[in-house]
C-alpha positions as CSV (number, residue, x, y, z in Angstrom):
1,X,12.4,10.7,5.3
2,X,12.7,11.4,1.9
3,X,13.6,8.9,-0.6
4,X,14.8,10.6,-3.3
5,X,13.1,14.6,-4.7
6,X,9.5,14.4,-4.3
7,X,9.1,11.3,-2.7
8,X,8.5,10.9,1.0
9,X,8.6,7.9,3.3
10,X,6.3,8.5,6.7
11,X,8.5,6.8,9.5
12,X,6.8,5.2,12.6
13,X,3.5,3.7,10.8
14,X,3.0,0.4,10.7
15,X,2.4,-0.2,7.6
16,X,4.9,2.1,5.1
17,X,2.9,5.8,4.0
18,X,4.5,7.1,1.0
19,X,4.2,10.8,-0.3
20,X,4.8,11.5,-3.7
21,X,5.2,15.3,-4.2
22,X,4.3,17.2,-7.6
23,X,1.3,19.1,-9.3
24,X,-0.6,17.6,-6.2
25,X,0.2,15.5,-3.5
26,X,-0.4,11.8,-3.9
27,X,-1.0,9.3,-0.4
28,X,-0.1,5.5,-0.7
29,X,-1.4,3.5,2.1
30,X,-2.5,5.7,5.6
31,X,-1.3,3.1,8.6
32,X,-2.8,1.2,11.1
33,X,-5.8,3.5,13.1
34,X,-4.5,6.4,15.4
35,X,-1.9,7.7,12.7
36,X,-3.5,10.3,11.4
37,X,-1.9,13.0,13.3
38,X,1.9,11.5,12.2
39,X,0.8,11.7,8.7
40,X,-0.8,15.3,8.8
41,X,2.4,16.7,11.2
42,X,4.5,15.2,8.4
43,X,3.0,17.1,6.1
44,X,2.7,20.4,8.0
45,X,6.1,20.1,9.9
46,X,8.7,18.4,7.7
47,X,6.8,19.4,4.2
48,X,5.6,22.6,5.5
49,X,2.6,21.8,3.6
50,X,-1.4,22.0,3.7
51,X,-3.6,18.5,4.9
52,X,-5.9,19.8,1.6
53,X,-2.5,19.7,-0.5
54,X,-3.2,15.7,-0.9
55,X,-5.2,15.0,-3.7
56,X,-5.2,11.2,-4.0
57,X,-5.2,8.6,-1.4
58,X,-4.1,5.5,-3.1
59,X,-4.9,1.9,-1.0
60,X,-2.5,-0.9,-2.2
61,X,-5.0,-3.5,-0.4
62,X,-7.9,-3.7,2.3
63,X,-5.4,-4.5,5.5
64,X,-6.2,-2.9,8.1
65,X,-2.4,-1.4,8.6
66,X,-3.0,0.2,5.1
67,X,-6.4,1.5,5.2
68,X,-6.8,2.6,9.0
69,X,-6.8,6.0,8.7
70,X,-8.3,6.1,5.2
71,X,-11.6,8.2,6.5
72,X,-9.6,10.3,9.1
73,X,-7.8,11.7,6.0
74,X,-10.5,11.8,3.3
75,X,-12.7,13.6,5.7
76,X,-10.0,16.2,6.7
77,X,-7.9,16.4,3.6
78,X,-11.0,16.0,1.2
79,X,-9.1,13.9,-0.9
80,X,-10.3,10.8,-3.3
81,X,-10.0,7.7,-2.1
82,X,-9.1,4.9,-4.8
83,X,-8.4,1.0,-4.3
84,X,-8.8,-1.7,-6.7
85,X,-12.3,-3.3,-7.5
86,X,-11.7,-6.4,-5.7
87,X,-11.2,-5.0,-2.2
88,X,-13.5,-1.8,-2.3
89,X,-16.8,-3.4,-0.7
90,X,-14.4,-4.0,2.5
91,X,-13.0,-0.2,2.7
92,X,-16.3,1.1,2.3
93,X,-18.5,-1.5,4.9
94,X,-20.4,-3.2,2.0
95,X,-18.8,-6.3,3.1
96,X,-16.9,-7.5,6.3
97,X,-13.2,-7.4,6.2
98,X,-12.5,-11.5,6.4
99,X,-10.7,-12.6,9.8
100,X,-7.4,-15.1,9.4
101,X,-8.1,-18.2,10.3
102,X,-6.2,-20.1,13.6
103,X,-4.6,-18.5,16.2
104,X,-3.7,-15.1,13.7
105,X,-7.7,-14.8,13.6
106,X,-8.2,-14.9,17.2
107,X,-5.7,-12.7,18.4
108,X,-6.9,-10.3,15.3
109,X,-10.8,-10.3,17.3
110,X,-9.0,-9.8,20.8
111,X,-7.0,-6.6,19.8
112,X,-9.9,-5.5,16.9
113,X,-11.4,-3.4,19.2
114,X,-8.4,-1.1,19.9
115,X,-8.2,-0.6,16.4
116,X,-11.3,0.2,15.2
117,X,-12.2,0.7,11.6
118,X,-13.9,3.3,10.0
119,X,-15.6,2.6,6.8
120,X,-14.8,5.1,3.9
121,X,-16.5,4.8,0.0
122,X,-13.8,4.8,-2.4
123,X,-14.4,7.6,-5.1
124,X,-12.3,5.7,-7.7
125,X,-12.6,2.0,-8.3
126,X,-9.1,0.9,-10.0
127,X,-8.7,-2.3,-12.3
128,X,-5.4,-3.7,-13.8
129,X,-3.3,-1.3,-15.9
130,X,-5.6,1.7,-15.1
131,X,-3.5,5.0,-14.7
132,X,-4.0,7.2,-11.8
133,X,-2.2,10.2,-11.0
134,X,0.7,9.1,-12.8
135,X,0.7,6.3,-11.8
136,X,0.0,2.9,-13.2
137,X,-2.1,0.2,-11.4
138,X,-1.0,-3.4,-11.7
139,X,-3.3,-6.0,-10.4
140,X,-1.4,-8.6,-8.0
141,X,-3.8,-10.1,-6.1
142,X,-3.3,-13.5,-3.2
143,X,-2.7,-11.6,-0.2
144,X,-6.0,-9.8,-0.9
145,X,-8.1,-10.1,-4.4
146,X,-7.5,-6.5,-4.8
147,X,-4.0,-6.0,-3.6
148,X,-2.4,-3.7,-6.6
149,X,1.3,-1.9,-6.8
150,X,1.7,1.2,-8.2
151,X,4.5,1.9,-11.2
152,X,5.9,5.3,-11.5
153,X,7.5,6.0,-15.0
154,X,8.8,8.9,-14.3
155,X,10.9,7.5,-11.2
156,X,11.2,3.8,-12.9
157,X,9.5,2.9,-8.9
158,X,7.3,0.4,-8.1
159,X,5.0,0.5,-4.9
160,X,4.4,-2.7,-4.3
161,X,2.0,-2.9,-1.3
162,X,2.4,-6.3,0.4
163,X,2.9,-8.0,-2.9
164,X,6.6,-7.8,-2.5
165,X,8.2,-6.6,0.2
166,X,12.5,-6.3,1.1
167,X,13.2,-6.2,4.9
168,X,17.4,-6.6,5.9
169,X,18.2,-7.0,2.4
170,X,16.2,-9.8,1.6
171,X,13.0,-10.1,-0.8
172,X,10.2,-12.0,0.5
173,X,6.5,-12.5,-0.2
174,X,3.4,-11.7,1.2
175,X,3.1,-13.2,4.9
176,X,1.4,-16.8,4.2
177,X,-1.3,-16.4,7.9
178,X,-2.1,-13.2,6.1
179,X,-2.5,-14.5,2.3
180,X,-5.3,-16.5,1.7
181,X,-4.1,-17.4,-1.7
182,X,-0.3,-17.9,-1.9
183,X,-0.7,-20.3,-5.5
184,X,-1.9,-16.4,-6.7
185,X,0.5,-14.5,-4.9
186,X,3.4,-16.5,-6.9
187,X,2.0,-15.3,-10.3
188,X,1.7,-12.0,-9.3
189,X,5.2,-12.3,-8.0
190,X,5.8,-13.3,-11.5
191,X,4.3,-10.4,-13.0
192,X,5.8,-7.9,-11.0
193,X,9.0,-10.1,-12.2
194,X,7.9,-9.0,-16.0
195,X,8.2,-5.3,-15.5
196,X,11.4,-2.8,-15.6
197,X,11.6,-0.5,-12.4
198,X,14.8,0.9,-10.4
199,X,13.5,1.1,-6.9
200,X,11.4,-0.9,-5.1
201,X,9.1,0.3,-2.3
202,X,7.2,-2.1,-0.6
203,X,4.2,-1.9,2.3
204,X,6.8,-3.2,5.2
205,X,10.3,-3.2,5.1
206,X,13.1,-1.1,3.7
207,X,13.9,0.7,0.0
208,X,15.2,-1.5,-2.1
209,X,17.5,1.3,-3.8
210,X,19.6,-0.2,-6.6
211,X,18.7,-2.7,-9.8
212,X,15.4,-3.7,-8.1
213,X,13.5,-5.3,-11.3
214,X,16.7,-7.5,-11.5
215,X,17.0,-8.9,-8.2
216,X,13.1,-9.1,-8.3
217,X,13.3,-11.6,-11.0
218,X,16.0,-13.6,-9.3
219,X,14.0,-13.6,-6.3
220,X,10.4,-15.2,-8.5
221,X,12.9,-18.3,-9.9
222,X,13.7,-19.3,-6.0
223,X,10.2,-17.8,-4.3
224,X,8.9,-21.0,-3.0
């Protein structure tokens, strides 16, 4: 669907696949494995568009459900790949993506194998602050060391990966079986707090359409 002029939400992915339209196309975050085919129809059918016409994938964090089709799509579209310093070694195989711990990590190794990951090399390594197609890259790390959102000036939007996220009208946090380091993930709750933005788009969940920053910061004085 789109969101508002020139930016697209993929529907049906778990997680959320934005499309930001303009000079090039830009990818945020490609889906759990066997997605590919949604993303590239979506493209062709809805945006009557080219797979080469995306320039930039952009990974908010090393998830599986945000990175799983990551080499599909750089090896069909030709695209650069970029994630945050912190969580490149896992896209690109150098290390192995950690495993929750409990009864999260062992149903994560029972179904692992129907999802099956394909390692890609990022081309650009992101840090705090670093701009990237238009974009600005804000280091939030606790669900992952890398996690990042993404702020878009021009559309006062923030793509906040699995940061933040709104589901039903609600703001909540990263999931805590899923965030190894929640004391982090409340500062970077924080910082997102700090920053000025209208809309809110966040890795699961719905838009948050309407004085986002604001109810952000409400959200950071009562986030547990």
């Amino acid at each position: 669907m789109e969101i508002i002029p020139g930016v697209h939400q993929i529907e049906g992915i778990n997680a959320n696949c934005y499309l930001i339209i303009g000079d090039g196309m830009i990818l945020i975050d490609t889906g759990l494995p066997g997605n590919t085919g949604k993303i590239l129809n979506y493209i062709k059918d809805t945006l009557h568009g080219s797979p080469s016409d995306i320039e930039t994938i952009i990974l908010t964090h090393y998830h599986l459900d945000h990175t799983g089709n990551a080499y599909e799509l750089w090896d069909i579209t030709g695209a650069k790949i970029a994630i945050h310093a912190d969580d490149a070694d896992y896209v690109g195989g150098i290390k192995p993506m950690p495993v929750p711990s409990g009864l999260i990590g062992i149903l994560y190794r029972m179904f692992k194998v129907f999802f099956a990951f394909k390692p890609v090399q990022p081309d650009i390594v992101l840090h705090d602050n670093d701009q990237i197609a238009g974009l600005t890259c804000i280091h939030a790390p606790g669900h992952t060391a890398g996690s990042i959102c993404l702020y878009d000036p021009k559309f006062r939007m923030l793509f906040s990966g699995d940061a933040i996220r709104f589901f039903k009208g609600k703001l909540e946090g990263p999931p805590p079986q899923f965030t190894p380091d929640m004391n982090q993930a409340r500062q970077s709750i924080k910082k997102i707090a700090a920053l000025d933005f209208d809309i809110l788009l966040s890795g699961h969940g719905e838009p948050l359409m309407s004085k986002a920053s604001e109810k952000v910061r409400e959200f950071s004085k009562s986030f547990p």
